[in-house]
KEKEGU-95118 format. One record per residue (C-alpha): residue in three letters; x, y, z; residue number from 1. Coordinates in steps of 0.05 Angstrom, whole numbers. Last residue first. Layout:
KEKEGU-95118
code = Ala	X = X	Y = Y	Z = Z	pos = NUM
...
This chain:
KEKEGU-95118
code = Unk	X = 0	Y = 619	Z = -619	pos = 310
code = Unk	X = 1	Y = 569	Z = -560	pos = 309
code = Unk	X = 14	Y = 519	Z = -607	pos = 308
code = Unk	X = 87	Y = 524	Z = -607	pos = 307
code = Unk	X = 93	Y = 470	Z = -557	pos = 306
code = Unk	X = 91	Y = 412	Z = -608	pos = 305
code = Unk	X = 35	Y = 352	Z = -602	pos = 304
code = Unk	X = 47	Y = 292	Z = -575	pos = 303
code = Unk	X = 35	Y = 300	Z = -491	pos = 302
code = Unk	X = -23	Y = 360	Z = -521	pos = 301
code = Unk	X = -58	Y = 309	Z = -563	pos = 300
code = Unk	X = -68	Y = 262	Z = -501	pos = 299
code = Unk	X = -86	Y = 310	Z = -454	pos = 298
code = Unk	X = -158	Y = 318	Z = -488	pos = 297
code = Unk	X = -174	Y = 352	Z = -554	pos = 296
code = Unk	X = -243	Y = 368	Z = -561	pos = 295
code = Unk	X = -252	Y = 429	Z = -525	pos = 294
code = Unk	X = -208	Y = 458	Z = -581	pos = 293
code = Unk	X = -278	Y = 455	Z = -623	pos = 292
code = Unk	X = -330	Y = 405	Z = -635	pos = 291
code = Unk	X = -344	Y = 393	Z = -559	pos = 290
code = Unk	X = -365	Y = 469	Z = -556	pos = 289
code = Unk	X = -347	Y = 499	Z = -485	pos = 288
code = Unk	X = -366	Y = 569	Z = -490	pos = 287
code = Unk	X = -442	Y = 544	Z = -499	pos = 286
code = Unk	X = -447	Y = 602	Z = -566	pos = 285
code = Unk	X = -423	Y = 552	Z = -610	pos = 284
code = Unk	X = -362	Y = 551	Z = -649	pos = 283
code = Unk	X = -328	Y = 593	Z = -718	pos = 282
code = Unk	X = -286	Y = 548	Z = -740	pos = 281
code = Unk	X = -226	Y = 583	Z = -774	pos = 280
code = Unk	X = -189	Y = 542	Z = -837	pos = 279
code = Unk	X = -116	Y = 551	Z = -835	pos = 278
code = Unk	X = -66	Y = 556	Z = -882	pos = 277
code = Unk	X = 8	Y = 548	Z = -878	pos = 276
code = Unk	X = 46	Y = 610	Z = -868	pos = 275
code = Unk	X = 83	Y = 591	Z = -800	pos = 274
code = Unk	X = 105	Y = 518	Z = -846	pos = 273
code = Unk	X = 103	Y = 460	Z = -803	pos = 272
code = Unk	X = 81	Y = 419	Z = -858	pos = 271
code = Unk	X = 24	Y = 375	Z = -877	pos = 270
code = Unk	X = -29	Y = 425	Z = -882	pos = 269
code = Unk	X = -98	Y = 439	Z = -858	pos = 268
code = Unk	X = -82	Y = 471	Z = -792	pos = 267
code = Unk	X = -135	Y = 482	Z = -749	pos = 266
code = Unk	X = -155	Y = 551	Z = -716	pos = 265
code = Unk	X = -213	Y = 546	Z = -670	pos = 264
code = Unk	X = -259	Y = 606	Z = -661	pos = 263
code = Unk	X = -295	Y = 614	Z = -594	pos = 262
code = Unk	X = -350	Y = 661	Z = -570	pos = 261
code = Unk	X = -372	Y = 654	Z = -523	pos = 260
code = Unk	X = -356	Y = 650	Z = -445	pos = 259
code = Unk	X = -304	Y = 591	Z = -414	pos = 258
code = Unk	X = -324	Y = 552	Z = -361	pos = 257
code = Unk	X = -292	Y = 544	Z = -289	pos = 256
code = Unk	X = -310	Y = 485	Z = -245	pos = 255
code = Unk	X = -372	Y = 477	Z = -202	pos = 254
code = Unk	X = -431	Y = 498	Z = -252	pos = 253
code = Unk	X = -397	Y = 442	Z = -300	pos = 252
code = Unk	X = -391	Y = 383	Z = -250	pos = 251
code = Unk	X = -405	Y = 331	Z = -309	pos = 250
code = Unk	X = -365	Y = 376	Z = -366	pos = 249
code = Unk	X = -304	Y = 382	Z = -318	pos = 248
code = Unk	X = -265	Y = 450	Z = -339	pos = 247
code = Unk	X = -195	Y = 456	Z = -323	pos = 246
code = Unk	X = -155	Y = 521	Z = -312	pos = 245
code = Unk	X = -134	Y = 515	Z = -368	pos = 244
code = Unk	X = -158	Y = 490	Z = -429	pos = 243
code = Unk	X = -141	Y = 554	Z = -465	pos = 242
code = Unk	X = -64	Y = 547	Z = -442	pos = 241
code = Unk	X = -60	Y = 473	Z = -473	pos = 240
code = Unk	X = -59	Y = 492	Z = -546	pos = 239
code = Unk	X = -71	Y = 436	Z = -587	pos = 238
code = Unk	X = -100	Y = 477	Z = -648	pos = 237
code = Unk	X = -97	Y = 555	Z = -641	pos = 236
code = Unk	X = -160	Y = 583	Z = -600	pos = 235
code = Unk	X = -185	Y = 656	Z = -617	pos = 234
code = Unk	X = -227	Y = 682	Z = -564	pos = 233
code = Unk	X = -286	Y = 727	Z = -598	pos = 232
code = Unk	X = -326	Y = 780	Z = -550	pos = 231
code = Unk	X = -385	Y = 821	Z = -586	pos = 230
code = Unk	X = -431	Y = 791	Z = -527	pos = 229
code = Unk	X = -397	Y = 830	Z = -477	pos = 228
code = Unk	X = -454	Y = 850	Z = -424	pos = 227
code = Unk	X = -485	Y = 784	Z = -421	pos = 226
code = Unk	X = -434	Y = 742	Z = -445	pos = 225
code = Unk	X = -403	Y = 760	Z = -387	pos = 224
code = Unk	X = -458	Y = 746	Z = -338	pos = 223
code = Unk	X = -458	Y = 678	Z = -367	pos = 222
code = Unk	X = -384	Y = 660	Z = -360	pos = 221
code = Unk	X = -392	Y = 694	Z = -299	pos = 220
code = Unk	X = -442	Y = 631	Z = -275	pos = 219
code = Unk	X = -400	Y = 581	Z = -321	pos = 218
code = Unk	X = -340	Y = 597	Z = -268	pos = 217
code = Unk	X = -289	Y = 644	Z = -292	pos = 216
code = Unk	X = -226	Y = 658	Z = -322	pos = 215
code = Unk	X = -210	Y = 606	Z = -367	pos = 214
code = Unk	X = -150	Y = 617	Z = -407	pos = 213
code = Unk	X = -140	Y = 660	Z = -468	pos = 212
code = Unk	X = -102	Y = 637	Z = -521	pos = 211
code = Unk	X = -120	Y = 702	Z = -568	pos = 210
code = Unk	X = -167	Y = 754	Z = -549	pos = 209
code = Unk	X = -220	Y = 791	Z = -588	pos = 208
code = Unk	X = -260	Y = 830	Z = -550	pos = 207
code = Unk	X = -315	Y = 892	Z = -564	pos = 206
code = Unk	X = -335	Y = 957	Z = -525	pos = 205
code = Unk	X = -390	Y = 996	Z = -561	pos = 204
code = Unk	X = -410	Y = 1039	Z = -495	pos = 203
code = Unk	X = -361	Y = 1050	Z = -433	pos = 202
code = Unk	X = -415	Y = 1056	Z = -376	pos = 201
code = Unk	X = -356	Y = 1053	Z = -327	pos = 200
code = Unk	X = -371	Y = 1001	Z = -281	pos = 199
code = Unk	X = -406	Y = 950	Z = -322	pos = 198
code = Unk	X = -381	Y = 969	Z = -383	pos = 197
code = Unk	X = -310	Y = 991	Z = -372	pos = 196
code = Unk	X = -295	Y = 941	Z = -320	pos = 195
code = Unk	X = -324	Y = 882	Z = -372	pos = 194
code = Unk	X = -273	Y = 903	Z = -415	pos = 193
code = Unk	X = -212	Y = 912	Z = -366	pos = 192
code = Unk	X = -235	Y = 840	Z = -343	pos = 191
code = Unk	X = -240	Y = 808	Z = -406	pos = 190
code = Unk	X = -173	Y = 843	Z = -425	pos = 189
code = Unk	X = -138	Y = 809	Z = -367	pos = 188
code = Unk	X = -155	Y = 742	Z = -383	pos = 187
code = Unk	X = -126	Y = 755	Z = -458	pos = 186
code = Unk	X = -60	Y = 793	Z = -429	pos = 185
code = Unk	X = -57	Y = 719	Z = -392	pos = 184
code = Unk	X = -51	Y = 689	Z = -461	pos = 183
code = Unk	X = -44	Y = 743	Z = -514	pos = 182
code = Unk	X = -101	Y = 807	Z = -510	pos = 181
code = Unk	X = -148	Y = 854	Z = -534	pos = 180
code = Unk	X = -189	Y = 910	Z = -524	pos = 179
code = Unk	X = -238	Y = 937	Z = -569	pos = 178
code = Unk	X = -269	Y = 1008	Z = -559	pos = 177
code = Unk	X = -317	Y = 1048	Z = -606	pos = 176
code = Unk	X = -304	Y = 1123	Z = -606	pos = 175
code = Unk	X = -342	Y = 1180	Z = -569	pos = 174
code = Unk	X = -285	Y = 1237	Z = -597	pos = 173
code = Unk	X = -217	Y = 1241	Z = -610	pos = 172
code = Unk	X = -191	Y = 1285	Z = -552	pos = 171
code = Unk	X = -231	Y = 1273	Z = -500	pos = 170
code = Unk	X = -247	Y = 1204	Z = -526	pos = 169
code = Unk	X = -171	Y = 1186	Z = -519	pos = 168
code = Unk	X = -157	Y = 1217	Z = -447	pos = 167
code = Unk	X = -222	Y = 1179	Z = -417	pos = 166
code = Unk	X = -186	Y = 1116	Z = -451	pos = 165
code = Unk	X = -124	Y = 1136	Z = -413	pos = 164
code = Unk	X = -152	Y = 1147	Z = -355	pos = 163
code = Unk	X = -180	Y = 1085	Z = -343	pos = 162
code = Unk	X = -132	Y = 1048	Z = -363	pos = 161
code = Unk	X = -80	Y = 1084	Z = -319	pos = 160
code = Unk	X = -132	Y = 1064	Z = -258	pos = 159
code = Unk	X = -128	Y = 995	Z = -282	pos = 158
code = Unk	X = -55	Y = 985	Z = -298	pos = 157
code = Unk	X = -39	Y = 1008	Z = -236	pos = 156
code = Unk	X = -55	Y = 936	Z = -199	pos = 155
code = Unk	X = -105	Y = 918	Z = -154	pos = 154
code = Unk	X = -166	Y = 905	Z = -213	pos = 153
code = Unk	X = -128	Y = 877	Z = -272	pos = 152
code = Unk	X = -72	Y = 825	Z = -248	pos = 151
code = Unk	X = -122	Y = 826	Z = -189	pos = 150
code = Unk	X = -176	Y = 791	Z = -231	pos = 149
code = Unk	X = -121	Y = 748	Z = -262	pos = 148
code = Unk	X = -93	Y = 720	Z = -194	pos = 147
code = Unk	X = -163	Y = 718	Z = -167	pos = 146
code = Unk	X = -193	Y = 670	Z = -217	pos = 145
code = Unk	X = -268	Y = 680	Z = -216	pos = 144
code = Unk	X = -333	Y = 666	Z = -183	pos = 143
code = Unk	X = -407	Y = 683	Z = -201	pos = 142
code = Unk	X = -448	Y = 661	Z = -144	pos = 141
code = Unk	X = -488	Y = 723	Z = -138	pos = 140
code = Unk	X = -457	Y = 783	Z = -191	pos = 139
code = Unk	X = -446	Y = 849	Z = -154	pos = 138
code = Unk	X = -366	Y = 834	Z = -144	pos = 137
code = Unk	X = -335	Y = 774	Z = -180	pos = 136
code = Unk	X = -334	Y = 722	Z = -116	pos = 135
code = Unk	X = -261	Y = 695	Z = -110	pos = 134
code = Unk	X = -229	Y = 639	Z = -106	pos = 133
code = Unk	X = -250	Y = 582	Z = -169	pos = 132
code = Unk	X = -199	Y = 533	Z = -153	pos = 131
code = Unk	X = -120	Y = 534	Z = -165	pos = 130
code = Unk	X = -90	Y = 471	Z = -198	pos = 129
code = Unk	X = -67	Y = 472	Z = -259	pos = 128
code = Unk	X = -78	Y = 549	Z = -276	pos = 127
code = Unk	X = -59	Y = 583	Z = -210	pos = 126
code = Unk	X = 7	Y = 535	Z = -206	pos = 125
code = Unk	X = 29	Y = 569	Z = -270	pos = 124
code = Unk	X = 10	Y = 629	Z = -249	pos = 123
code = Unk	X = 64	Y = 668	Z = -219	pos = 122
code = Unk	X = 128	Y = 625	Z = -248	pos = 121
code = Unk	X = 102	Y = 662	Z = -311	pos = 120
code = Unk	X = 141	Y = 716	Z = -285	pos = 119
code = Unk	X = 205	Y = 691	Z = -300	pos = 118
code = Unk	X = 205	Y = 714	Z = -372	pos = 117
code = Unk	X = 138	Y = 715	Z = -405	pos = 116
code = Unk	X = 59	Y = 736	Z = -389	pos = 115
code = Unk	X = 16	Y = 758	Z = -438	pos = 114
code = Unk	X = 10	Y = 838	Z = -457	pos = 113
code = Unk	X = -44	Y = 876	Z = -449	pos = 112
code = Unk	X = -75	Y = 918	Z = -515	pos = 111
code = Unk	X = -131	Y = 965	Z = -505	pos = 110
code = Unk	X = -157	Y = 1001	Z = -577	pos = 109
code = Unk	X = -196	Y = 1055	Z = -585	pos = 108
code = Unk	X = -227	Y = 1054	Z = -655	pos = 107
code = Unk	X = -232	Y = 1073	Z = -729	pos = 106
code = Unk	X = -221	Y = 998	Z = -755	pos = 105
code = Unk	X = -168	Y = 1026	Z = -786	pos = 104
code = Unk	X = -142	Y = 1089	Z = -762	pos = 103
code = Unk	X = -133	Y = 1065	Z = -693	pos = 102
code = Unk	X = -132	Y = 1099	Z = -630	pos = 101
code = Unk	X = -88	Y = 1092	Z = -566	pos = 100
code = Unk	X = -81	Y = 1052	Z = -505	pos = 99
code = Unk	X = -24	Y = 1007	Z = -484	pos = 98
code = Unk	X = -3	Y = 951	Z = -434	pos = 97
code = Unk	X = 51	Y = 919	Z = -405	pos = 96
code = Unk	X = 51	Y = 877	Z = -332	pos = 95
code = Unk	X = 108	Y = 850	Z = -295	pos = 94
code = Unk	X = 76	Y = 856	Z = -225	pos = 93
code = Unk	X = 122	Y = 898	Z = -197	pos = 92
code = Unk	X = 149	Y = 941	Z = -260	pos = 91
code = Unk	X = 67	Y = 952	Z = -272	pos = 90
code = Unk	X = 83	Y = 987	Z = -347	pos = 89
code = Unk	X = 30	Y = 1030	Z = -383	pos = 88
code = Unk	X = 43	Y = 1059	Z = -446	pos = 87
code = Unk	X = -10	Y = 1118	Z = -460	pos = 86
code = Unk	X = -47	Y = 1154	Z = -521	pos = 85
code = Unk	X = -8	Y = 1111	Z = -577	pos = 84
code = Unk	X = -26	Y = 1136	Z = -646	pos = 83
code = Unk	X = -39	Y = 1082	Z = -703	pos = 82
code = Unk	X = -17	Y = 1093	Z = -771	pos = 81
code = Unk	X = 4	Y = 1030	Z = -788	pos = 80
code = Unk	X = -38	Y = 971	Z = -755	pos = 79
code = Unk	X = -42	Y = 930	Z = -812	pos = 78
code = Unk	X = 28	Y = 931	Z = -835	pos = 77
code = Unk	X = 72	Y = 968	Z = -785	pos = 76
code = Unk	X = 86	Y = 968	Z = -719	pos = 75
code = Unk	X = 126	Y = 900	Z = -700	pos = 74
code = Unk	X = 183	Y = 920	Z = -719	pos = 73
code = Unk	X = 180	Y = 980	Z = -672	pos = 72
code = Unk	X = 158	Y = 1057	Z = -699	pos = 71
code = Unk	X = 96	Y = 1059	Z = -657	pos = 70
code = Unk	X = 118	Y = 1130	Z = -627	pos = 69
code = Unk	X = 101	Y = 1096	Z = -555	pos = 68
code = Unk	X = 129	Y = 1033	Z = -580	pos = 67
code = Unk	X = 191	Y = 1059	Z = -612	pos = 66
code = Unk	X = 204	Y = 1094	Z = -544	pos = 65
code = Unk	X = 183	Y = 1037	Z = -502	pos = 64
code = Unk	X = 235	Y = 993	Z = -525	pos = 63
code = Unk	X = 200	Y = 918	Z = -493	pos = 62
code = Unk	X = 160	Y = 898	Z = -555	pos = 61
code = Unk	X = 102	Y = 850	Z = -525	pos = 60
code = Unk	X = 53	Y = 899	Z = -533	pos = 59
code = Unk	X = 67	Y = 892	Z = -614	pos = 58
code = Unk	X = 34	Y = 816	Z = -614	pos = 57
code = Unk	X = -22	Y = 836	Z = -585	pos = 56
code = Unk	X = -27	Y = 899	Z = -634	pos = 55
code = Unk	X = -17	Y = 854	Z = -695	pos = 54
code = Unk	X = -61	Y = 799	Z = -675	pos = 53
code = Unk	X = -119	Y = 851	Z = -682	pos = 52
code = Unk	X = -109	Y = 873	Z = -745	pos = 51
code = Unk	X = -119	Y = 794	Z = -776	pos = 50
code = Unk	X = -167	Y = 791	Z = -724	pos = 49
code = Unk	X = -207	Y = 848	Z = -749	pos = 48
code = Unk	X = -200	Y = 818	Z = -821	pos = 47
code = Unk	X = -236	Y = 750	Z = -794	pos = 46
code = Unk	X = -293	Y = 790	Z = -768	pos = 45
code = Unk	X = -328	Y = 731	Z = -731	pos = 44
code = Unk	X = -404	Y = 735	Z = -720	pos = 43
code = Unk	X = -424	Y = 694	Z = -780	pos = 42
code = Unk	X = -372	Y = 688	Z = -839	pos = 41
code = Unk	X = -372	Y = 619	Z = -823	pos = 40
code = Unk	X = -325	Y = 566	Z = -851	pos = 39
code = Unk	X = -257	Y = 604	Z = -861	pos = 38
code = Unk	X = -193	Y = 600	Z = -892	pos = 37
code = Unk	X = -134	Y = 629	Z = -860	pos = 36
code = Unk	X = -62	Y = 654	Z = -878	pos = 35
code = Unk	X = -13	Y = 663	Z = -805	pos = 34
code = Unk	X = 4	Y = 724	Z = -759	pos = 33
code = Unk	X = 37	Y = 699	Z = -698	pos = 32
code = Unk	X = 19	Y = 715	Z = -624	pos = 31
code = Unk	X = 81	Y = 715	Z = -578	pos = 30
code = Unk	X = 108	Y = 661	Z = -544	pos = 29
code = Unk	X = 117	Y = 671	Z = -466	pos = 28
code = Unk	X = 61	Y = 621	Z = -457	pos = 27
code = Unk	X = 98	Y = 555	Z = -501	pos = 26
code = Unk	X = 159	Y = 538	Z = -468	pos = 25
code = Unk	X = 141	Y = 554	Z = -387	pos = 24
code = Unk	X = 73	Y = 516	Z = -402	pos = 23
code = Unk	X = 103	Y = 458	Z = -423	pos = 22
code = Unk	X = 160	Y = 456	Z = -358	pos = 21
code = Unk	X = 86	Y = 471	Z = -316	pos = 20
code = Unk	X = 60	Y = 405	Z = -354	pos = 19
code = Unk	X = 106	Y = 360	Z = -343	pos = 18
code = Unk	X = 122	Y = 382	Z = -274	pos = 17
code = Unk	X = 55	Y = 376	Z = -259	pos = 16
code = Unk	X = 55	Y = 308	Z = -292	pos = 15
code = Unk	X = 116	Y = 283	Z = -258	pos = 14
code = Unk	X = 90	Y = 301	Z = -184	pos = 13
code = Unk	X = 24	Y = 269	Z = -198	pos = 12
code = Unk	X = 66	Y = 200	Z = -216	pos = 11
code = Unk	X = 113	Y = 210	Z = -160	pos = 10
code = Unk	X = 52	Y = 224	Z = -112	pos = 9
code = Unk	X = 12	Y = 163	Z = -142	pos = 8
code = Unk	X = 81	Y = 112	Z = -142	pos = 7
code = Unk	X = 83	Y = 127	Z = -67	pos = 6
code = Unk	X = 19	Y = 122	Z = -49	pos = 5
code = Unk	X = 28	Y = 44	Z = -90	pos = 4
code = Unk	X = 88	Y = 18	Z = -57	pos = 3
code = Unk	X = 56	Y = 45	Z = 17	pos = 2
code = Unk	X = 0	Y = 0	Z = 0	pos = 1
């Protein structure tokens, strides 16, 4: 009996350190820009995510003066043209973010970054095994993830958000908002944007986030949808970090559940080529639709490539 506790801790102990070493390679990977094909041209704007990748992909630059005169590598293309109204940087809690307006869609847009370096040490315990800790304010038994709700809501990114997008329709006028995000900069975005309308009365606020984790418990996950039903997380084949923190489909008011609406890139070629093309499945409004990533169990991820997470 002792044989067998022993072989169950070893064995657990393996898998999380599995799966926290996979995590390490793939979340501090930046969103990449790849050809697509789609199969619905309902509710997903598949040019807006083309732009869209582009500014969470350039919140990752770390020179804050090309940033800030959006001048970087990364600042071009698509999103050319586009005037930065505030960098925000939370030193302690290694956060990035920007705010400024867009010429094309004619918008505000809110970009947080996703976590890298050493700081994904943070959360990668939160997202294997952390339960649903906190009670999302105003909302009865809606519960959340407290490490990304306070990523948001203690830090000074929100108070400089809020400012900043204040700032931007001062000055350019009562503009649609959209706010996105990479990985943890996705789970933060769904909180900035459901701050802004619930809080804030922020009209017109969209999101479109990219390997986003779950955030929430399917109780939030409906409020969410509620307020924020323009929101579209894009999934990228075998990516782990969406699936995470679980979800359990026979406990699923218990566990956390992702909100609507989800669009699962697949790769329809035979080579690992960053072009190749992809056809976009546009999913169900459940959150959790079985014929989408949702499908793919532990099994793909243990053969599958890290560099799925975008």
């Amino acid at each position: 009996m002792f044989r067998m506790k022993r072989y169950t801790e070893t064995r657990g102990w393996f898998l999380f350190c599995f799966f926290a070493c996979l995590l390490v390679l793939s979340a501090g990977r930046d969103p990449k820009l790849m050809k697509y094909e789609t199969n619905s041209s309902s509710v997903y704007n598949h040019t807006l995510a083309m732009i869209m990748v582009e500014y969470a992909s350039a919140v990752y630059i770390s020179d804050m003066t090309s940033l800030f005169t959006w001048t970087c590598t990364r600042c071009r293309g698509l999103t050319e043209g586009f005037e930065v109204v505030q960098l925000i940087v939370d030193v302690e809690s290694c956060l990035q973010s920007f705010v400024g307006v867009a010429k094309d869609p004619r918008a505000i847009i809110i970009a947080f970054r996703g976590t890298r370096g050493t700081s994904i040490q943070n959360w990668i315990e939160d997202l294997f095994w952390k339960q649903l800790d906190l009670d999302y304010p105003g909302m009865e038994g809606a519960k959340v993830h407290s490490g990304f709700y306070r990523a948001y809501h203690c830090t000074t990114i929100r108070p400089a958000i809020l400012n900043a997008v204040k700032t931007a329709k001062e000055v350019y006028g009562d503009l649609d908002t959209i706010v996105t995000g990479h990985s943890m900069g996705g789970a933060i975005a769904a909180f900035c944007a459901l701050d802004l309308i619930v809080n804030h009365n922020v009209p017109n606020v969209r999101v479109m986030t990219f390997g986003q984790p779950r955030i929430g418990n399917a109780v939030f996950a409906s409020y969410y949808s509620k307020h924020l039903p323009d929101t579209i997380r894009v999934t990228h084949e075998h990516d782990i970090v969406p699936h995470l923190p679980p979800y359990f489909s026979i406990i699923p008011r218990k566990t956390y559940h992702h909100f609507p609406r989800e669009v699962w890139l697949q790769d329809t070629s035979s080579t690992s080529n960053r072009l190749a093309s992809y056809i976009e499945t546009v999913c169900d409004d459940s959150g959790e639709d079985p014929n989408c990533s949702s499908n793919c169990d532990v099994r793909h991820w243990l053969g599958r490539r890290t560099n799925h997470h975008l």
